[in-house]
Backbone as ProteinMPNN parsed JSONL, in Angstrom:
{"seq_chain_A": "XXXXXXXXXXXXXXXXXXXXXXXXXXXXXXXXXXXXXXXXXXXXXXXXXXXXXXXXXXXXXXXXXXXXXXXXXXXXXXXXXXXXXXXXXXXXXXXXXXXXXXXXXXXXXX", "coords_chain_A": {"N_chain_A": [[47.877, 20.101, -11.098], [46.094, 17.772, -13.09], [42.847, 18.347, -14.13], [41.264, 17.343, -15.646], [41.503, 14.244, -16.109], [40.934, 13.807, -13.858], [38.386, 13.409, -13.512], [37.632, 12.233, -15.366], [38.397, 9.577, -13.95], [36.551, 10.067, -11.917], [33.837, 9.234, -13.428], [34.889, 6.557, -14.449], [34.851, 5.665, -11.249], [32.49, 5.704, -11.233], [30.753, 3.721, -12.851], [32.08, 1.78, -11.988], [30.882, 1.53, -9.208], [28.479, 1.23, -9.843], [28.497, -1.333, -11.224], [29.02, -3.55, -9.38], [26.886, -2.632, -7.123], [24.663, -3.638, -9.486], [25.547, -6.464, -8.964], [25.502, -6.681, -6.384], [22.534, -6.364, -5.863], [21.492, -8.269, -7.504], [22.064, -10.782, -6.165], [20.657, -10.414, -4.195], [21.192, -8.945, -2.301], [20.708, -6.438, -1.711], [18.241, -5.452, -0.657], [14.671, -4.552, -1.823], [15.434, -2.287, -3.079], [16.37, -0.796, -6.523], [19.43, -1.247, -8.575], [19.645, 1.031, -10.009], [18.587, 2.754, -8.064], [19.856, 2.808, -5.811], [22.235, 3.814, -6.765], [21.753, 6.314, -7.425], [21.292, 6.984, -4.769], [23.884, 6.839, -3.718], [25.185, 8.681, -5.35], [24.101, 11.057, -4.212], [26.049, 11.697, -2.055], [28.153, 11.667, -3.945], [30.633, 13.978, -5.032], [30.093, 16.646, -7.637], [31.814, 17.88, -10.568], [31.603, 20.371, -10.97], [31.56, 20.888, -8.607], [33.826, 19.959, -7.472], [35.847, 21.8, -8.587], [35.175, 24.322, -7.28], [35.322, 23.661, -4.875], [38.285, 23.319, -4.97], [39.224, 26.054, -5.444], [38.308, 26.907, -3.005], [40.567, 25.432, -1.047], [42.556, 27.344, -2.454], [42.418, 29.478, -0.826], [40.315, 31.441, -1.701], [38.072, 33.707, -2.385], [33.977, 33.592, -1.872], [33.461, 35.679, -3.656], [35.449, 36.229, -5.382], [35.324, 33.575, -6.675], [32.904, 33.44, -7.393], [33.083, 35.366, -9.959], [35.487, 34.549, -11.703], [34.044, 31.908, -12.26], [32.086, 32.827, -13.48], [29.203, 33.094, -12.376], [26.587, 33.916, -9.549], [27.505, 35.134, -6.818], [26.011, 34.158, -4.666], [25.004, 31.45, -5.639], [27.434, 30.584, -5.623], [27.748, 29.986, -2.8], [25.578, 28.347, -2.051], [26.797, 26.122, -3.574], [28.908, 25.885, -1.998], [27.592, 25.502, 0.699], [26.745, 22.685, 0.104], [29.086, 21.401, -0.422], [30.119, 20.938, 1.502], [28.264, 19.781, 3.617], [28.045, 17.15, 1.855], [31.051, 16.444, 1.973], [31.104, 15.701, 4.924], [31.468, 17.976, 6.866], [32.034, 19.918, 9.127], [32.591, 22.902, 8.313], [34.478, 24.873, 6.165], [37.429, 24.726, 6.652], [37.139, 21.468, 7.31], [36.355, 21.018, 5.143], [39.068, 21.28, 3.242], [40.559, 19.684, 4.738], [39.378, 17.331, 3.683], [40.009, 17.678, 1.234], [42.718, 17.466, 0.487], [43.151, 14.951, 2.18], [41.842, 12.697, 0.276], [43.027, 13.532, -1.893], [42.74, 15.481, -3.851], [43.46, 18.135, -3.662], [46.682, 19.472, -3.296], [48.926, 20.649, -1.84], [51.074, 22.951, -1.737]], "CA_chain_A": [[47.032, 18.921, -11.097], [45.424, 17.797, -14.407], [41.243, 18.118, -13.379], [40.509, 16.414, -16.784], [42.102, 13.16, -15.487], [40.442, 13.549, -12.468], [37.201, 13.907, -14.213], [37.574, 10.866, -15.946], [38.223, 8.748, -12.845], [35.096, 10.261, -11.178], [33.154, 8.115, -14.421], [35.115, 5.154, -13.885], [34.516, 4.905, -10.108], [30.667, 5.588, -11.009], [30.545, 2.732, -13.998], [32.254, 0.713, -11.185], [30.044, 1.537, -8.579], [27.125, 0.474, -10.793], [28.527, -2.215, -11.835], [28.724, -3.565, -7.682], [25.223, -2.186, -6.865], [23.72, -4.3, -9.805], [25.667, -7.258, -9.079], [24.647, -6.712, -5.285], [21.008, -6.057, -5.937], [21.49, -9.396, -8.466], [22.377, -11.138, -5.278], [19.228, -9.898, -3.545], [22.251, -8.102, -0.885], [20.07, -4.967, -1.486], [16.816, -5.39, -0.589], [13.755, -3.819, -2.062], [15.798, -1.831, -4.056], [16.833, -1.607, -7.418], [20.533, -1.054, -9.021], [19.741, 2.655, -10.134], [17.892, 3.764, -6.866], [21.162, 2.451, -4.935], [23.21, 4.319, -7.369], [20.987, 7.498, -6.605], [21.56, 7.194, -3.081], [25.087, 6.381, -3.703], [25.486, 9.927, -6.339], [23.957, 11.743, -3.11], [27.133, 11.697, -1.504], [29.365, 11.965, -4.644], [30.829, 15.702, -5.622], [29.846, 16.699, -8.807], [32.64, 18.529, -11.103], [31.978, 21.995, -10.426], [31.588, 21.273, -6.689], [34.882, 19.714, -7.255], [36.989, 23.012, -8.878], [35.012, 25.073, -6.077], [36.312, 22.72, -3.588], [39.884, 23.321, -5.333], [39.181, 27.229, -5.344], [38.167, 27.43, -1.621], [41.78, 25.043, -1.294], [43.77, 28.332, -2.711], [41.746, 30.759, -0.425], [39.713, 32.46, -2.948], [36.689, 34.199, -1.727], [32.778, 33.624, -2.73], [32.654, 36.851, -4.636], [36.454, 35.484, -6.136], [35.086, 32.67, -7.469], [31.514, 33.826, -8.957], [33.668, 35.988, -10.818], [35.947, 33.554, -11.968], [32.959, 30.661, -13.263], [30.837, 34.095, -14.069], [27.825, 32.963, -11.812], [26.465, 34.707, -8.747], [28.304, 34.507, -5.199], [24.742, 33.337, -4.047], [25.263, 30.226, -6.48], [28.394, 29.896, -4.797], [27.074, 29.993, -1.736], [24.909, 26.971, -2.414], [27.375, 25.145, -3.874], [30.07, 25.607, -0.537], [27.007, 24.448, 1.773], [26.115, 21.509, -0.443], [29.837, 20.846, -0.411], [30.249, 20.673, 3.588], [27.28, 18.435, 3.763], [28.322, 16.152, 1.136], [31.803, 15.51, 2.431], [30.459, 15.295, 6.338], [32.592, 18.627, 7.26], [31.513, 21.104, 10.182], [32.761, 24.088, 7.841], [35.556, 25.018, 5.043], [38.638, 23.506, 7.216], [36.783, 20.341, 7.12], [36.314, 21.026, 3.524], [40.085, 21.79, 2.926], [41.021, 18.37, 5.234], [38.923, 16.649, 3.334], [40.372, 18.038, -0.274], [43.954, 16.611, 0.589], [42.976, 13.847, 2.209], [41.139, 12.267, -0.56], [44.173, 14.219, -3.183], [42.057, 16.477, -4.76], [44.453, 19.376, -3.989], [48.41, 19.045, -3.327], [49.704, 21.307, -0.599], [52.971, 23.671, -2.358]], "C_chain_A": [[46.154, 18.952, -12.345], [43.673, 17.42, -13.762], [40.279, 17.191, -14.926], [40.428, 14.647, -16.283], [41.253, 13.077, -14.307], [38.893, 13.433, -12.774], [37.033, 12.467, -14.898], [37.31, 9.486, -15.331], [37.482, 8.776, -12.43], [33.693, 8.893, -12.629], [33.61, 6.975, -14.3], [34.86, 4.583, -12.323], [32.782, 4.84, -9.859], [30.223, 4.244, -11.846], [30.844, 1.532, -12.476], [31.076, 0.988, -10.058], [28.741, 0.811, -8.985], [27.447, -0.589, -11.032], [28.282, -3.19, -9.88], [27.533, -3.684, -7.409], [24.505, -3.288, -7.224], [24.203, -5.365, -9.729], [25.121, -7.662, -7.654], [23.39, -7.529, -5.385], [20.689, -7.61, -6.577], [21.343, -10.654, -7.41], [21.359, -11.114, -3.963], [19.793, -9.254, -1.717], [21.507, -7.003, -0.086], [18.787, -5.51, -1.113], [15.951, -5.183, -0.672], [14.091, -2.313, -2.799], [16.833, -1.555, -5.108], [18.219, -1.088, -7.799], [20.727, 0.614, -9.087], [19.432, 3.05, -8.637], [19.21, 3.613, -5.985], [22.366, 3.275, -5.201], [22.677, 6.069, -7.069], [21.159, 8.013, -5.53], [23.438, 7.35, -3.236], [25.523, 8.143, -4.425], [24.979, 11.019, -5.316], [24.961, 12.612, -2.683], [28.229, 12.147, -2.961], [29.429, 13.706, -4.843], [30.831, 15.682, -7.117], [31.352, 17.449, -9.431], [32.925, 19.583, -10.722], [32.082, 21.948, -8.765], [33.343, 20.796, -6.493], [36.14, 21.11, -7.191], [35.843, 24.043, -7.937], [35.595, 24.741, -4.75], [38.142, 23.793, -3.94], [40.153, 24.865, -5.135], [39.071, 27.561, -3.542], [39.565, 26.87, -1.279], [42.571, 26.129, -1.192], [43.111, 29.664, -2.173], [40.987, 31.621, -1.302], [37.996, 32.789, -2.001], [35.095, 33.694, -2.035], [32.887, 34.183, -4.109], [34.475, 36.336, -5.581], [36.118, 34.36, -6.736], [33.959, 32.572, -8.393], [32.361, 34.569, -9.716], [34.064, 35.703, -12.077], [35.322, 32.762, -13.163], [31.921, 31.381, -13.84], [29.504, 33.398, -13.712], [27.95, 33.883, -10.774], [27.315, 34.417, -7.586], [27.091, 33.944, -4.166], [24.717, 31.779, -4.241], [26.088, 29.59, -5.331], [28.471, 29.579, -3.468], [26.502, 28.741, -1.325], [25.784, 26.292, -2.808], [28.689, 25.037, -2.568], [29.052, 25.082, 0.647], [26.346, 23.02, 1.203], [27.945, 20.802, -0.36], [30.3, 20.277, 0.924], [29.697, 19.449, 3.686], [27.852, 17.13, 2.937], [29.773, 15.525, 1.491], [32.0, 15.418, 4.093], [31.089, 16.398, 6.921], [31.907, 19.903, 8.104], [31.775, 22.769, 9.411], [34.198, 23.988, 6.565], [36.731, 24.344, 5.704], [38.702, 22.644, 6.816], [37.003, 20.015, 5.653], [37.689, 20.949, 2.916], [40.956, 20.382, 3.459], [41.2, 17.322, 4.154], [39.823, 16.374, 1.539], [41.595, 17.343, -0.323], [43.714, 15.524, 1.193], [42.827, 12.448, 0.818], [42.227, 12.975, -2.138], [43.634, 14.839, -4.494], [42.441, 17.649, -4.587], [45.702, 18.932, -3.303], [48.686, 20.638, -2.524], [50.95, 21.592, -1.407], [53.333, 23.931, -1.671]], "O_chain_A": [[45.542, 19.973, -12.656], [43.39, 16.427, -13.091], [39.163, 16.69, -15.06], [39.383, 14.009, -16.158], [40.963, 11.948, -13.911], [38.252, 13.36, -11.726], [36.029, 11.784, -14.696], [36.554, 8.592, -15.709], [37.038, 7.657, -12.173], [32.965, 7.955, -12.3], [32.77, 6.124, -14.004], [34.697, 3.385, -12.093], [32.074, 4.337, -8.986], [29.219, 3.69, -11.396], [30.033, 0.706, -12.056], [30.112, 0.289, -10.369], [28.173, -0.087, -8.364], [26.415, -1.251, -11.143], [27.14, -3.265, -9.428], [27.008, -4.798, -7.418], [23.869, -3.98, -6.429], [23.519, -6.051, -10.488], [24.438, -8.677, -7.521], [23.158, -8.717, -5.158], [19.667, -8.165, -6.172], [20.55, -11.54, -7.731], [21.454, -11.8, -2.945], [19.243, -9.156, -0.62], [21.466, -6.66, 1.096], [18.576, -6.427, -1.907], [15.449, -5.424, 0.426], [13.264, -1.43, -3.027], [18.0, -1.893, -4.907], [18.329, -0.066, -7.121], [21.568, 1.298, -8.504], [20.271, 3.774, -8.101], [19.504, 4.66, -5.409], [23.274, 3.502, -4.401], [23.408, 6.863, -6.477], [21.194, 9.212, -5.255], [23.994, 8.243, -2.595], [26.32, 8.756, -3.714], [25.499, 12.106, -5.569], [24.963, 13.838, -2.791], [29.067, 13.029, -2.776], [28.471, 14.479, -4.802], [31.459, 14.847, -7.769], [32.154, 17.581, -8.505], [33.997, 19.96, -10.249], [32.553, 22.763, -7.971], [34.019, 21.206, -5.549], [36.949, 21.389, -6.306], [36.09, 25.076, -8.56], [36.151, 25.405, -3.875], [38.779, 24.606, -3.27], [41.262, 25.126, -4.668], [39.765, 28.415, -2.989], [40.254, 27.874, -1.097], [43.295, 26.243, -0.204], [43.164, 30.726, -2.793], [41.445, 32.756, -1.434], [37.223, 32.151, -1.286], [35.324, 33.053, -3.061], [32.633, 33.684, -5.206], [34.225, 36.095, -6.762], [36.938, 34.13, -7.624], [33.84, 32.042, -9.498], [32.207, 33.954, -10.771], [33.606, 36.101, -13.148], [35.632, 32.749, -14.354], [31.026, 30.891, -14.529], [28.721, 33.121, -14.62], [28.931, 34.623, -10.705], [27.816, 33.294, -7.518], [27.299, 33.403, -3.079], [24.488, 30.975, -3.337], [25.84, 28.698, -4.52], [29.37, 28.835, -3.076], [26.91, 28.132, -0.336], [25.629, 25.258, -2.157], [29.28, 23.971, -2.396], [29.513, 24.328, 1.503], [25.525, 22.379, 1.86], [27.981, 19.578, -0.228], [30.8, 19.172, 1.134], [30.258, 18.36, 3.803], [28.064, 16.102, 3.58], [29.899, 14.305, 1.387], [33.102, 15.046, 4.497], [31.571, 15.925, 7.95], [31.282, 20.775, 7.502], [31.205, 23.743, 9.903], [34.722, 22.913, 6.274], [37.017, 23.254, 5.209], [39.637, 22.31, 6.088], [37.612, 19.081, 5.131], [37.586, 20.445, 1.798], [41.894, 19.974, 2.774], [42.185, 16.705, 3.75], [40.101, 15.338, 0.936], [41.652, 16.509, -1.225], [44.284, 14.673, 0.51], [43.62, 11.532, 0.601], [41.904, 12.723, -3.299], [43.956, 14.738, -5.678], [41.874, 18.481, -5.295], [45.62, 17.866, -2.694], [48.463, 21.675, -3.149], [51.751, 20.713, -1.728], [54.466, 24.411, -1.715]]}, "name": "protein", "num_of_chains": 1, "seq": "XXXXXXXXXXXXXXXXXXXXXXXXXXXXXXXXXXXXXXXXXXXXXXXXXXXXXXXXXXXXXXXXXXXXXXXXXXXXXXXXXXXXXXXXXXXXXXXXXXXXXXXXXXXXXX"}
């Protein structure tokens, strides 16, 4: 899977998103608040890059201490970034997380 490409799309569905929001908000849809703060709320929920190739690493079983290794941060880091990833795609634990990763075709099942 090319993660550049995928990386790219994550900017186009945020440009689009924004673009939505402020035509919303333009529309007075939103109510009391403005284009960015919507987009704020909205970037809440999105996975950032690295939460993405941690996502993709937990995917191919790789451990904590396998993946600080890896991105050469701590397994504490990583730590934080696998319970910020749960939360962010609504998932009771790594399963969820792993559902969620093919669902959405951010990893491919060999």
């Amino acid at each position: 899977m090319d993660h550049k490409i995928l990386f790219k799309d994550e900017i186009k569905i945020l440009n689009k998103a924004y673009k939505i929001l402020k035509d919303l908000n333009n529309e007075n849809s939103i109510s009391g608040s403005s284009p960015e703060t919507s987009l704020l709320m909205l970037e809440d929920k999105l996975l950032s890059s690295k939460e993405i190739e941690i996502m993709i690493m937990i995917c191919e079983e790789k451990s904590n201490k396998e993946i600080s290794k890896k991105l050469r941060i701590s397994h504490r880091t990583i730590e934080g970034y696998r319970s910020k990833i749960i939360k962010k795609t609504n998932s009771r634990n790594v399963v969820g997380v792993v559902k969620y990763a093919i669902k959405n075709k951010l990893y491919v099942v060999n």
